[in-house]
N, C-alpha and C positions, 0 to 999 in steps of 0.2 A: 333451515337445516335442522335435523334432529337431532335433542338433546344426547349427547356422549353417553354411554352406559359401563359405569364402570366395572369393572370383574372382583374378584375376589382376589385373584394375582396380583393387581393393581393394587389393593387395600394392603396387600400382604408387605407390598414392595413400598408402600408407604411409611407402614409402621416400621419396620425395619428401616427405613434412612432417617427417621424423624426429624433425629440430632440433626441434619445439615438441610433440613426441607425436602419436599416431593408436591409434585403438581401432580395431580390426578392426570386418568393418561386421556388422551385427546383420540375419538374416533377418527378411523380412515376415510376420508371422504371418497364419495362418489363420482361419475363424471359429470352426469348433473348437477351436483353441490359446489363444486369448484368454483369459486368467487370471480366474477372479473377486477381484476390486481397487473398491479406492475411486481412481477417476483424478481426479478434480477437475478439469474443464477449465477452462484461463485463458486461453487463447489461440488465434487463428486464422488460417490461410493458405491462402490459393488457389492450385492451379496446373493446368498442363494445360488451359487455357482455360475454367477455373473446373469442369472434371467431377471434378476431387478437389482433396477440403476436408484440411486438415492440421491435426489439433488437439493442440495439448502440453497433455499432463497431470500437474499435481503429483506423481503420482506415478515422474513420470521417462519415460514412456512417452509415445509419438505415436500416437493414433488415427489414420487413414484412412480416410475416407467417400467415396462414390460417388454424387457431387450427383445424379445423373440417377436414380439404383435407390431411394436415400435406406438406405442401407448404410453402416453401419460392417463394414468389411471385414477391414481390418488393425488390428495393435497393434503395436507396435516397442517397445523397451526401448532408450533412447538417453541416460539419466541418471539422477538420483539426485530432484531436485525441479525440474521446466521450469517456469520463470515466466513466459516469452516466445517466442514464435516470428514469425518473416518470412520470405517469400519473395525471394528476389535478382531482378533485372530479367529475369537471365539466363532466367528460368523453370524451373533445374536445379536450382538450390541452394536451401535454406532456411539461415536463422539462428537455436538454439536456445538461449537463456538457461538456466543449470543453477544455481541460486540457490545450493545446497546445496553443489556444488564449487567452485564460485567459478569457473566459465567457460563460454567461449564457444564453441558445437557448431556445424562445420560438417557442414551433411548434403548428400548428392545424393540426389536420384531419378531413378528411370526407370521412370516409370510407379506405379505402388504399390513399387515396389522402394524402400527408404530404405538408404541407408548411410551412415554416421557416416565423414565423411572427414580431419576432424581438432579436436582441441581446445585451447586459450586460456585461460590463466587468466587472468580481468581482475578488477576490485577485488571485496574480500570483500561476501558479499552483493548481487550484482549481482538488478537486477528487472525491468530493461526494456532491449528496442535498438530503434534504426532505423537507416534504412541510407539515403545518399543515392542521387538516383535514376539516378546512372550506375554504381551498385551498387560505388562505389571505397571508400568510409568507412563504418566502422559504428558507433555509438554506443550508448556500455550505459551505464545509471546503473547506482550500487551503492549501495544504502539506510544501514545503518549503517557504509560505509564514506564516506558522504559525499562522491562522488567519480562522475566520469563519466571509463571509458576509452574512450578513439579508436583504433579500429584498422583497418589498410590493409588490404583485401580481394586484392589484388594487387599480386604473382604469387600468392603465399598470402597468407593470416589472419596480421598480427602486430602487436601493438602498437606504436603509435606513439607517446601519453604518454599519461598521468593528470591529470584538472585535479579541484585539489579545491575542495569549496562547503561555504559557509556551515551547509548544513544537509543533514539528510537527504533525496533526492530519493527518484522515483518515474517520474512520466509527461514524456514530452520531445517538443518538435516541431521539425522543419526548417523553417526559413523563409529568407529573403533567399539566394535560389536554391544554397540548403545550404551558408551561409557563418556564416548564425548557429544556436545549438542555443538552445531557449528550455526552462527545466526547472524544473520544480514543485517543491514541497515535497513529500516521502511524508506531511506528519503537518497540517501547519500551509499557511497561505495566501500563502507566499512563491515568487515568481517570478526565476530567474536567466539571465540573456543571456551564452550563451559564446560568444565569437570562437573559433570553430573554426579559421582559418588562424592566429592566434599563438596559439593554446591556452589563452587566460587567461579571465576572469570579468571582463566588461565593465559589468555592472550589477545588484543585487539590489535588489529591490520586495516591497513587501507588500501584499496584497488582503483586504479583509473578508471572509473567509471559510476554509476548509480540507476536506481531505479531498478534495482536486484528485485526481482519478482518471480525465476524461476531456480529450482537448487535441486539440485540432485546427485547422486550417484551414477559411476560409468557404471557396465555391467560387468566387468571383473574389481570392480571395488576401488580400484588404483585412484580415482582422476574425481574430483568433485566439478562438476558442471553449472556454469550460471548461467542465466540469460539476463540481461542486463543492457543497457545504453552508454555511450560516454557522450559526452559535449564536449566540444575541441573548445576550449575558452580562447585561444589564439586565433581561432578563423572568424572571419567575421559573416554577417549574415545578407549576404552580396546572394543573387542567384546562383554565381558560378560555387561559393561554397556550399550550400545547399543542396543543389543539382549533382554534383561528383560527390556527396559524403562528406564532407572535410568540418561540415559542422555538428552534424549529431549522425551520430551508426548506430545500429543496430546488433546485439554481439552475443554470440555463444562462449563464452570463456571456457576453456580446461584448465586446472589448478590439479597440480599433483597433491594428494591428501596427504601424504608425507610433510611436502611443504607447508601444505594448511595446518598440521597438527604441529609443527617444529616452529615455535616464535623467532628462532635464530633461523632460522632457512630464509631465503629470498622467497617470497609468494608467488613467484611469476615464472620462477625458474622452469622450466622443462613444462612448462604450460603452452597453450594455445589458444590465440584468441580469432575465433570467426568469423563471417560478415554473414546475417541470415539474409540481407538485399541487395541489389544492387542498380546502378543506374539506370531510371528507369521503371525501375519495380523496386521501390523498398518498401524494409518490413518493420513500420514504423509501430514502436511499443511493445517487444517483447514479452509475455508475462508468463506462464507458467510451463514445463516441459515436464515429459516422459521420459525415461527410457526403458527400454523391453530388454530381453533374456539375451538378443541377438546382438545388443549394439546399437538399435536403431535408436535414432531419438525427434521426438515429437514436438515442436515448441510452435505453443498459443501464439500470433500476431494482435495483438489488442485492439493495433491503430489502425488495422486493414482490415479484419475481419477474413485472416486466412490462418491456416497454420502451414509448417515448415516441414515436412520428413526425409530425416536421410538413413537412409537403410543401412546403417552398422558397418560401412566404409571407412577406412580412415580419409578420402576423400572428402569426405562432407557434403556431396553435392545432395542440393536442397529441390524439393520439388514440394511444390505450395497447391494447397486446394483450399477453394475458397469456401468457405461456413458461414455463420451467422453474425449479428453486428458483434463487435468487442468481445471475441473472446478469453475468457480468464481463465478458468481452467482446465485442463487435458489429462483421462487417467486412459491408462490401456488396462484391455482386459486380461484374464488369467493366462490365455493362451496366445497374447498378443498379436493374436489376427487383427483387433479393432482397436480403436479408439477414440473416444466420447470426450466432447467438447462441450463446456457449457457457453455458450452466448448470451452476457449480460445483456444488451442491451434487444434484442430479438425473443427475449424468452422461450427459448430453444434448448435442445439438446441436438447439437448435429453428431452421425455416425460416421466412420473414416475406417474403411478397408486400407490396412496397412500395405497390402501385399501391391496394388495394383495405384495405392495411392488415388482412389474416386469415393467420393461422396456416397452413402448406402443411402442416408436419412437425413433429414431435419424434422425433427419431434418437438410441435407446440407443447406447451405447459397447461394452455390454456387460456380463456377468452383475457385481451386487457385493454382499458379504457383508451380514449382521445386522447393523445400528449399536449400537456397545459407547456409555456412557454419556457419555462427555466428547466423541465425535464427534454425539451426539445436541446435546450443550452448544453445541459448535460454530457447526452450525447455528440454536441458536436467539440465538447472539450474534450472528449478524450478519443477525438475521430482523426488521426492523423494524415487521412485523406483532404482533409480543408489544405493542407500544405501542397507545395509543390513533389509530384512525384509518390508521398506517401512517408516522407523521411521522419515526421515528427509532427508531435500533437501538443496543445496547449500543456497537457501533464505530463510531455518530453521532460518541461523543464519546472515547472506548478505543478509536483510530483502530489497527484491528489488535492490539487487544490493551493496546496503548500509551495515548497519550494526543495531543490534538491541540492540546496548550498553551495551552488556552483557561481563563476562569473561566465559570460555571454557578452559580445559586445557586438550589440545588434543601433536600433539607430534613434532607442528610447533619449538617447542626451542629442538628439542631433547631428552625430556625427559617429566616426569610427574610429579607432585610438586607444579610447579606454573604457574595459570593459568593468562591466558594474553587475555585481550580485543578485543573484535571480530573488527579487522579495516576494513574500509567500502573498497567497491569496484570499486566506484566511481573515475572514470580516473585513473583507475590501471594499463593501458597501457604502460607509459612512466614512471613507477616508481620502475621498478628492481633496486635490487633484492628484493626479498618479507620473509614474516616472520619477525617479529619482531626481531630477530637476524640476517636476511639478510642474511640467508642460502641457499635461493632454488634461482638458478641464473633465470631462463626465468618463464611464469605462465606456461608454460608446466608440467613441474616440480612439478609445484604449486599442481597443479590440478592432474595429478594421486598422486599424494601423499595422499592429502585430499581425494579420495574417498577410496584409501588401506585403507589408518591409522585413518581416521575420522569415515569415512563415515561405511569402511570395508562392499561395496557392491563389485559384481565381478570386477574379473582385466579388464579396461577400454580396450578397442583399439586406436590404436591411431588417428584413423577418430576422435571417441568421445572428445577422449582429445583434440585435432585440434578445434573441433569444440566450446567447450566449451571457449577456450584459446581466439577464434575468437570472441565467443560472447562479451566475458570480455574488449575485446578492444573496444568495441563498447559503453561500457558504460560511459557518461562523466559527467562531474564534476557539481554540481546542482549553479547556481547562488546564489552570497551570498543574506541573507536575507536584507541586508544593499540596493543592489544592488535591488534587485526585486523590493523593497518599495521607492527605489530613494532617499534613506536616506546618501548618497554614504560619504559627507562630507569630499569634496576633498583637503581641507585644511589640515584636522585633518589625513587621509590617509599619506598625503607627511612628514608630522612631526612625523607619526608613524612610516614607512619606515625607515626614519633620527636613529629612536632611536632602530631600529630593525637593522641595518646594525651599528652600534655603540654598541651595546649590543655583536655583533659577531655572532646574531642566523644566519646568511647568511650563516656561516661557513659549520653547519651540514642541513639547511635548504637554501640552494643555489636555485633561479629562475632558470629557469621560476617554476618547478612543486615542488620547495620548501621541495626537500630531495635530500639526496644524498648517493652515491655509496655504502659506508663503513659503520661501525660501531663504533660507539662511546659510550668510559667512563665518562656519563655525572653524575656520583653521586647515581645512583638509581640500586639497586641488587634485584632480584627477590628471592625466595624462596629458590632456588638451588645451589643460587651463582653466576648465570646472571648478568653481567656488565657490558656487551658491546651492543647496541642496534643500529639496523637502526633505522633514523628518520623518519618515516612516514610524507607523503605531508600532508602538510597543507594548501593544495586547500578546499575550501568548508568547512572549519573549523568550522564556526557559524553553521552549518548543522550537528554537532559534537556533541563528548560530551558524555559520563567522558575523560579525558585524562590523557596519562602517560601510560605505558601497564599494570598497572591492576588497571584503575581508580579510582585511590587513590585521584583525583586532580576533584569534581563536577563541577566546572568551571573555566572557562578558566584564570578567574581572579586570583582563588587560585594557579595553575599555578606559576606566580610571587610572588604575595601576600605572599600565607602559604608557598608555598616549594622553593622559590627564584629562577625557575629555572635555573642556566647557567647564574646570570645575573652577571657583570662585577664591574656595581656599582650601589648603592640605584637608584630608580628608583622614582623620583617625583610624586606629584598626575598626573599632566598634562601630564607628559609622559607615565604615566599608562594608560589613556584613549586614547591617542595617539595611544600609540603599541597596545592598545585592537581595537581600530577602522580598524589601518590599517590590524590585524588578520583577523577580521570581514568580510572585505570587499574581502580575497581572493577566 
């Protein structure tokens, strides 16, 4: 490839950010230059009067398409991992999310031309923006940093504060003429209202459901829109529940915005909730939706590799065209005739004539290599097609890997009865045996089991299962929140350690990965008459939460507090903050 040639513009747009840093800007590549790469696209922007699409891809790089040819034309190299992209009012600028640096990229264009004109560090692990629509504020969540930064777009990009939340976020929406930010849970069904003009956390809510991945607005403003999942914790995981819905849906929720912005109001009131599948055809994994001028609204399938459209009826009836593997996310154009899907796992852009509901296009990205075994895994965790039907995917309920803090009572303890805590997947590698009763020796194991007895889609092969098993080791353990923010408090750590290795939790929770082999009667019987439990790691614990296997314990405090766990003797205030610190920080 030929060395980048920088302009004068570029030097100019330099010196002017200095204070906050500038990368020099990155040529537009060619379509012979185009690297073969796995991009993963997660994102989309239009500009130029919608004749070019701007896609950010995991892999750090922006595709550019030429809506009219149906070309991928360019690739740019603008970061390390893009989880979001937007376009500014301006029509010049874009905004790119860089998960992986922890900041925030401003780009220009002119034309295909992209230049990186400066970058933001905003909280660790950021995963989404918006920007309000006089293009002055811009708003990033940051997932395990639990935390949305606000930053002034002018004169430049510069933070303005950090508000932190209750929980891990993900998807965010403007509403109350971009004075409130409304922001999802990334894991679980919880909703947060921030006053954007005093920067604080005005109200948190919880919803039936989780795995909130799509938010939006109706088109008269009224009605905020989710797409989302629930898990019936009550059904068990029989075919017959599976097969008729009764264990995981798939759901469009309406939410009157009234409701959502009124902390006193019931959340549910005068609301609606959807089924985007049904028997036979569901539409497992919801993740991002549209809606246009008319009503219609658009929502990504992730699990099936289709999307949903219903033409702006109050009916809702859904008509499904099928796209690229895993869809994530879906923008329509200005005049809402189309709309552009990105397909992570196909490296695709597919097109969707609204009107007529048929496929125009699927638009490579670009050449990419042989799938090595754990990206084969990948793919088939988050494929809700291995299921019966289509109803649910490994990250149904291992929401990213994680866990969506729900109970499930499928047939991990042997039996049916009592249902036990979805535990994350997060550095599941090194922490056989698995199940909460430390039944199943390797994840091999794991894994055909949960799709027979879980899942009950066909019998795997053992490529599949191989691969999945491979993926799972790839997963590692998120930084604690203590840790990301530098809050480490390495005093209080060492004194906690003292009263955790004094208490004897070492015993059943032994370093490095803080579980161990066997099963232990620590006091707690399940429904059935369960009394012996593996102790699940308690890596990434502050990233946790309910605890005990069937979250009987809200936080980690009640823990000690209300149920005493295991502990040896009273436990003082100062040691309580202690051993909750040094928890914190693993």
């Amino acid at each position: 490839m030929k060395r980048p040639l920088i302009t004068v513009a570029a030097v100019v747009a330099c010196l002017a950010s200095a204070d906050v840093g500038c990368s020099a800007p990155l040529s537009s590549a060619t379509r012979s230059e185009v690297k073969e790469r796995l991009r993963k696209p997660n994102a989309l922007a239009l500009a130029e009067a919608d004749h070019l699409l701007f896609v950010a891809n995991e892999s750090g790089s922006v595709s550019i398409i030429d809506t009219q040819s149906f070309k991928a034309f360019a690739e740019v190299d603008v970061g390390r991992k893009l989880s979001d992209l937007v376009s500014l009012p301006d029509g010049k600028r874009l905004l790119a999310v860089d998960q992986e640096a922890n900041e925030l990229i401003l780009l220009s264009h002119h034309g295909p031309a992209l230049q990186v004109i400066q970058r933001v560090p905003v909280g660790p692990d950021p995963v989404h923006v918006r920007i309000t629509k006089d293009g002055g504020l811009a708003c990033v969540t940051s997932r395990w940093s639990w935390q949305v930064t606000l930053l002034d777009l002018r004169p430049q990009l510069r933070v303005r504060r950090s508000i932190f939340l209750p929980f891990a976020p993900r998807e965010e929406l403007l509403v109350a003429g971009d004075k409130r930010l409304v922001v999802a849970d990334g894991f679980g069904g919880r909703l947060a209202v921030v006053d954007l003009g005093h920067g604080e956390v005005e109200s948190v809510r919880s919803l039936p459901g989780h795995n909130i991945r799509g938010l939006a607005l109706s088109s008269d403003g009224r009605q905020v829109l989710l797409a989302h999942q629930i898990l019936h914790s009550h059904a068990h995981t029989t075919f017959d529940d599976v097969h008729w819905g009764n264990l995981v849906t798939n759901n469009l929720r309406l939410l009157a915005l009234d409701a959502v912005l009124n902390p006193k109001a019931d959340l549910l009131q005068g609301g609606r909730l959807l089924y985007l599948g049904e028997v036979g055809n569901a539409a497992g994994d919801p993740t991002q939706l549209a809606v246009t001028r008319d009503g219609s609204v658009v929502v990504a399938l992730g699990g099936v590799g289709d999307v949903a459209i219903s033409r702006g009826d109050a009916a809702y009836q859904w008509k499904r065209v099928a796209v690229g593997r895993r869809p994530l996310a879906v923008l329509t154009g200005s005049d809402d005739r189309r709309a552009y899907v990105a397909n992570h796992f196909s490296d695709s852009v597919s097109i969707v004539e609204l009107g007529d509901g048929k496929l125009v296009k699927e638009i490579p990205l670009g050449p990419t290599p042989e799938l090595q075994s754990a990206e084969r895994g990948e793919r088939l965790f988050f494929d809700a097609r291995l299921a019966h039907d289509g109803w649910l995917s490994c990250h149904s309920c291992h929401s990213d890997g994680h866990s969506n803090g729900l109970l499930n009572d499928n047939l991990g303890d042997g039996s049916f009865g009592a249902p036990k805590r979805v535990l994350s997947l997060l550095g599941v590698r090194d922490t056989a045996p698995y199940a909460w009763l430390g039944i199943m020796p390797d994840l091999e194991s794991q894994v055909r089991k949960s799709i027979l007895t879980t899942m009950h889609g066909s019998k795997p092969s053992d490529q599949q299962v191989a691969d999945l098993a491979a993926h799972l080791c790839t997963l590692t353990v998120p930084l604690s929140r203590a840790r990301l923010l530098r809050h480490e408090g390495v005093t209080a750590i060492a004194r906690g350690r003292e009263v955790f290795n004094k208490q004897a939790c070492n015993h059943c929770h032994a370093p490095p990965e803080y579980t161990s082999k066997k099963s232990y009667d620590v006091g707690l019987r399940d429904e059935v008459g369960n009394t012996h439990f593996n102790p699940p790691s308690l890596r990434g614990m502050s990233q946790g939460g309910p605890y005990f296997h069937d979250g009987r314990a809200a936080t980690l405090a009640e823990v000690f507090v209300r149920f005493r766990h295991q502990l040896k003797t009273d436990l003082s205030n100062q040691e309580l903050h202690d051993l909750l610190h040094f928890l914190d920080s693993l």
